[in-house]
Structure formats: C-alpha cells, structure tokens
N, C-alpha and C positions, 0 to 999 in steps of 0.2 A: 394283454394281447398275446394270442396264441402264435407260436412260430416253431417253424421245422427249422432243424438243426441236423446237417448231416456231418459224417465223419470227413476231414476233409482228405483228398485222396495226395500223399504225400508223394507220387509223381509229378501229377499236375500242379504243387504247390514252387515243388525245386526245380520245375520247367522255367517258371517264370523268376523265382527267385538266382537262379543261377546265371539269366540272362541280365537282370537289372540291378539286383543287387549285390550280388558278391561279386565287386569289385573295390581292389585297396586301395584305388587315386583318391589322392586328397585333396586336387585341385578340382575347382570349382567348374569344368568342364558342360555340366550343361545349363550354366546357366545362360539363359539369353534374353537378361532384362528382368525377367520376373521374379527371380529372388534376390533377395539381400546379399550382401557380400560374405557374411559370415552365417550364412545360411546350408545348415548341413544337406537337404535335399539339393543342394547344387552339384555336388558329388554322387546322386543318384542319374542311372539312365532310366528317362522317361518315367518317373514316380506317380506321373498321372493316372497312371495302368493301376493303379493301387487305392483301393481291395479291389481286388479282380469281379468285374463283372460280365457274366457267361450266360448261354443258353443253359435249362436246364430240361432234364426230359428223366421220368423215372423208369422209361426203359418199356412203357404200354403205350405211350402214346402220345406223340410230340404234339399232336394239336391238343391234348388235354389237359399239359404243361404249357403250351404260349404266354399263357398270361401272364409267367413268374419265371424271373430269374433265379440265378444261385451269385450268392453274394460270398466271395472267400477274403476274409481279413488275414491279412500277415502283419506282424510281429516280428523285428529283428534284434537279437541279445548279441550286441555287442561287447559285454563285459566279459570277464573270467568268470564270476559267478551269476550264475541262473539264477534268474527270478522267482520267488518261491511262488508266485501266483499272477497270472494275466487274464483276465479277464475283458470284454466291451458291454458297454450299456449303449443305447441308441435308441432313437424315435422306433425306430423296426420291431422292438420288443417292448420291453417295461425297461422303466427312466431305475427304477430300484434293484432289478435283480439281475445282476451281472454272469455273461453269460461267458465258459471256461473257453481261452483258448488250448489247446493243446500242441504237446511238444511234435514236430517233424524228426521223424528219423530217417537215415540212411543207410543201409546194410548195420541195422542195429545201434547206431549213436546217436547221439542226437545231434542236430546240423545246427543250433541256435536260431531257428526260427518255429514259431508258432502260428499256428492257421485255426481260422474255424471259418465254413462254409454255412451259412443259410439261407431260406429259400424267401425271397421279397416280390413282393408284385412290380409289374412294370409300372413305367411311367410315374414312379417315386422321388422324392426328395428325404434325405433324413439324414438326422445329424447323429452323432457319433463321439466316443472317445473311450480311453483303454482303461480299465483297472490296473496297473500294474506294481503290484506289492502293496496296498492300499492306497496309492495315490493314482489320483485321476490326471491322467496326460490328454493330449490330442495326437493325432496319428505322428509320429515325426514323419512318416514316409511321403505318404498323401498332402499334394501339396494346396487343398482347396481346404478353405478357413471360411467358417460366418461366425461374425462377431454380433452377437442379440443384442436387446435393448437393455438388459443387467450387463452389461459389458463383458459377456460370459466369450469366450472364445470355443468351438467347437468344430469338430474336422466335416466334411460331406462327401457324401455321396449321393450320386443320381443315377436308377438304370436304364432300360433303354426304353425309346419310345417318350422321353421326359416332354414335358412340354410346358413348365413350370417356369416362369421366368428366372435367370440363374444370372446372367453376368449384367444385363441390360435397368434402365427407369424406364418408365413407361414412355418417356418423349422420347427418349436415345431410341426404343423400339419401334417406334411410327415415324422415325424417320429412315432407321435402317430397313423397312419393311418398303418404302418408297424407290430405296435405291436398289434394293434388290430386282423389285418390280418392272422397273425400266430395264433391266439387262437381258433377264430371263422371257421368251417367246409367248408367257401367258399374258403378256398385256398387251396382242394384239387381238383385233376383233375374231379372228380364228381359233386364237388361244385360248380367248376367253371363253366363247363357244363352246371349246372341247371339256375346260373346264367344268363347266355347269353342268354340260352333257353326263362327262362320265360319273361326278357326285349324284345328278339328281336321280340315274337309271338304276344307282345302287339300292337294293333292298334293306329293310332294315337288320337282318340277320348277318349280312352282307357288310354290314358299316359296324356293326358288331365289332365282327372279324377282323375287318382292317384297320380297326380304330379301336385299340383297346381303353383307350382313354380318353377324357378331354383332349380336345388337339388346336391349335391355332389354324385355322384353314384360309390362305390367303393368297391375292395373286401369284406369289412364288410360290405354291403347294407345299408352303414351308421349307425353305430354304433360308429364310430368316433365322427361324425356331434354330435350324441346324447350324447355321452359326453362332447361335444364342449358346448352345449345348458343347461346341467344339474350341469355345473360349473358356469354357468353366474348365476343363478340360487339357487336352491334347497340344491346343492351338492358345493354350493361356499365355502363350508369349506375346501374344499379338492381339492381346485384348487393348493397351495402352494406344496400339495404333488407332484403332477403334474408336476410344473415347477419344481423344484430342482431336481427330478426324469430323466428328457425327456433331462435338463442340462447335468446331468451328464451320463446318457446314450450317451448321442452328444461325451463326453469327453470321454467315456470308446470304443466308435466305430472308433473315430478316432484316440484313439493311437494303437488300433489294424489293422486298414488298413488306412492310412494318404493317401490315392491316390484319394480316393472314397466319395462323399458325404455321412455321414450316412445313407439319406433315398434311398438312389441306392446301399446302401451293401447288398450280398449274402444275401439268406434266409436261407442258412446254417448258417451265423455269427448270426442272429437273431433271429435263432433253440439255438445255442449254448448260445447266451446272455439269452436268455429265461429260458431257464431249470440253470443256474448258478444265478439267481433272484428268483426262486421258491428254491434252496437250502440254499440263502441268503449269497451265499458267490460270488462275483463277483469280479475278479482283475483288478483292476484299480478304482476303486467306493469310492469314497470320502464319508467315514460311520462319518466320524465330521460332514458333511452337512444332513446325511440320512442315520442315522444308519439301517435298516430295509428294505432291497430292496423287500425281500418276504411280507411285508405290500403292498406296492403302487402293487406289482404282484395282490395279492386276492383283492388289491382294484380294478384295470385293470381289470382282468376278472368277478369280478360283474359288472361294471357296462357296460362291453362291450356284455355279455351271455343279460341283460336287457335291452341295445337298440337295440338288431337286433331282438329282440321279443316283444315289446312293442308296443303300439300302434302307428303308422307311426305319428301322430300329437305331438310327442314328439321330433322329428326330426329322428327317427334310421328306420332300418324296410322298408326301403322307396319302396314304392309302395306296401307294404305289403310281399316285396319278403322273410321276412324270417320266416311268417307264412305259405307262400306255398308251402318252399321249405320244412315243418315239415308235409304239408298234404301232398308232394309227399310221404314222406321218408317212414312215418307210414300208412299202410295199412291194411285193411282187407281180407287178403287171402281167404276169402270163397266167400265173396259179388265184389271183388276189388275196395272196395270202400274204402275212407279216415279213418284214423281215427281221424281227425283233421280239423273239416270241421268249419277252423273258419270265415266263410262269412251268416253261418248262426247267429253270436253273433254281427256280425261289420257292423256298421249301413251304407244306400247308400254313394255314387258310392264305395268303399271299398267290402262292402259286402251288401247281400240281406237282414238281416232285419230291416222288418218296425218299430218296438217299441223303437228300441234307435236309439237317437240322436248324440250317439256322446259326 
C-alpha cells in the first residue's frame, strides 16, 4: 500500500507537545477512572490528542484534499540515551516495512521527541505500533488499545468522519440509538419530515460530498455515531458510565416486557423509562451498580444536543443535517431569510467559505 509521508513540521509538533506533554508531575492527575493506577499516561494531559489528527490541504486546493487527513505520530525519549532507531508499522502502510520517525529539533538540538506525519484517508480505523531499537512496543502515549483475537495487543487510531463501530456491541448500540432518538427533535413527525426531505433532495454528487463514507444515518443524524467516536476518545472517561447504564437499562426493559427486544420496545416504554431517569428514581435499576440514573440522563443529553450540532467530522451532524434543519426552523419573517446561515462559516463542499479549512 502506497502512502505519503510528509516532513513533519517541527512547530506544529512542539505546539502540542509542549502543551501535553512536557510536564514533570508524577502524580496521576488525569486520571478519571480510565486508567490504572500505575498507569504512566495518568501523568499525561489529555494523551487522547495523540497521534495528532488534522485537516490536510497541499496548498492547491482544500476540496481536493477533503478526503484525507494528515496523521502526525509523536514519540517521547525519556532516557539520557537516544534511541538509535524508531520507527511505526500500521494497517495505514505495510504490516512489514517500518516506517522512520524522525528527530524534532529546536533552535538546533534535539528536544527528545520524534514525529512523522502521513497522509490517511478519512473515516478510518487502523492499528498501529512503534519499532523502537528493534522491539515492537504500543504507543505508551495514546491511550486507545484493541486487543485481536491472537491476543496481540495493538495501539489505534481513528480519523475524522469515522463511523466504524469503536466503543459499542451491536445491542449496547440499538439501544443507545433509541435513547438518543427520543431527546433529539427528529422523532417528531416534523422532524422527521425534514429529515427525509433534506436526504432525499440531495443529489448524488452532493451525498458524494457530504458523505465521504459509509455513514450510520439515523433518527439522531448521527449523534449516536458521535458518541460512539467521543468514547473511544476524549470522553473515554465516561465510557463505563455507559456500559453499566445501557446494562441495566437492557435489564430494566426486559422485565417490563420479556417478549420484545429492548431496541424494538414501544416509544411509549422509552417516553416512560426516560422521564423516571431524569427523576432518578427507576424500578428495577440496580443503584449498587449506578446509584445516579439522572447523572448518565444529563450526561446522554449533553453529549447527544453536541453531536447532532457539531461539526459533521466529529462523526454526528452527518451531512450537516442538523445545522439545516436549525436554518430551516429559525427565520426571518420580514426578509424569509435564515437566521442560521451556517455555510457561510463551514469551509467547501459543506458550506461556502473560502477562509477556513476545516
């Protein structure tokens, strides 16, 4: 497999590394649940940021780079002596021939980190890990793991636009896909409406564009997907609430109707499960496991109100449907114009302008 390799640009490497990682606390400061106790990424800020993934544009023409990111791996050498060789191998390239990272310098030394920068198509999955002095490690930085079925352990990454199942089983998703559905405005009959509307008027050139990939298309326009994507992620602290949450929702659906899969019960049961979680009082809910059901509720609808309105390369939003269904809604009665005219701020094929990238 053929892959571009750019130079990486040692500003942009010690931007980020001077923010997350060069720091000496040794206490375990961000850890919030998700790591171990003697887990050295507890001592990093925000390690999820790592390998950096970016817009990439080669300076002709941002819609003709859309489709691909730039993928930058960092490397931090903690020792007195430099590693005489670091390299990564990954699904991205060839599994065999490892590819150099190189040294970062600063006003001519070297800083003890290493970067390489490549160019990956969006809406990827791929795994990863480092040569370093002939032994194969996993990223120490990055704190996403899949462990294969050789019980091989290997680091990941995902760029943007993913729509790959990452944190979720397929039931745990048809049920979070239910509860999403009931918060968010597309499961009224208007909603839905607009829904259909604005996919079926799209052309195909057009869906092209704003669907660079397979996508999940679903009453939340993917607001699911983007919490699927911000667990693997950013929001990996809070994946645990999640599972023992969508658990015992499974358990509290099924001894109220034992016939019916929970993700094919009524929306009336899932009107009434909903409003008995925002009061925190639910019968049947295992509060030894999760005492707090109205917690995981305002966590659920944060972050499902900010994937179906965030920017579509975060995985939610998809095609932008739920910024146009806020410029139908809100208008200008004197002009009938938007008052939400957000394709003037969202850079091509999304929206019209030319200044950002993305």
């Amino acid at each position: 497999m053929a892959i571009q390799v750019l130079d990486p640009d040692p500003e942009y490497v010690l931007n980020h590394c001077t923010k997350y990682l060069a720091r000496d606390n040794t206490d375990p400061r961000h850890n919030f649940g998700q790591f171990g106790s003697d887990d050295t990424k507890a001592r990093i800020a925000e390690s999820w940021r790592f390998p950096l993934i970016d817009t990439y544009s080669d300076g002709t023409s941002s819609k003709s780079n859309y489709a691909v990111n730039q993928v930058t791996f960092v490397y931090q050498n903690r020792d007195v002596v430099s590693p005489v060789s670091i390299g990564v191998i990954g699904t991205f390239a060839t599994l065999y021939e490892p590819i150099p990272l190189r040294p970062i310098q600063f006003l001519g030394e070297n800083t003890g980190y290493f970067a390489l920068t490549v160019i990956v198509p969006k809406a990827e999955v791929h795994l990863y890990k480092y040569l370093v002095n002939n032994q194969y490690i996993i990223d120490p930085i990055n704190p996403q793991r899949v462990t294969l079925d050789n019980n091989k352990t290997w680091s990941r990454f995902f760029t943007q636009f993913c729509t790959q199942p990452l944190s979720f089983e397929d039931w745990e998703y048809a049920i979070l896909q239910r509860l999403v559905a009931h918060i968010l405005p597309f499961r009224t009959r208007e909603g839905q409406n607009f829904i259909d509307r604005y996919y079926n008027i799209l052309d195909k050139q057009d869906k092209a564009a704003l669907f660079p990939s397979a996508y999940r298309l679903d009453e939340s326009v993917g607001a699911a997907n983007y919490i699927d994507c911000i667990l693997a992620r950013e929001e990996n602290h809070h994946l645990i609430d999640y599972k023992i949450c969508i658990s015992e929702i499974n358990q509290v659906l099924r001894q109220r109707n034992p016939f019916i899969d929970p993700q094919d019960i009524s929306v009336e049961m899932y009107a009434q499960l909903y409003d008995e979680m925002a009061a925190n009082t639910v019968p049947g809910w295992d509060y030894s496991k999760y005492g707090r059901p109205r917690y995981f509720w305002e966590l659920l609808r944060r972050h499902t109100f900010t994937g179906a309105f965030s920017h579509p390369k975060y995985g939610g939003n998809i095609g932008a449907a739920g910024w146009a269904y806020l410029a139908e809604r809100y208008l200008d009665t004197a002009t009938n114009t938007t008052l939400f005219n957000w394709q003037r701020a969202i850079e091509s094929p999304l929206g019209i302008n030319k200044d950002y990238h993305g």
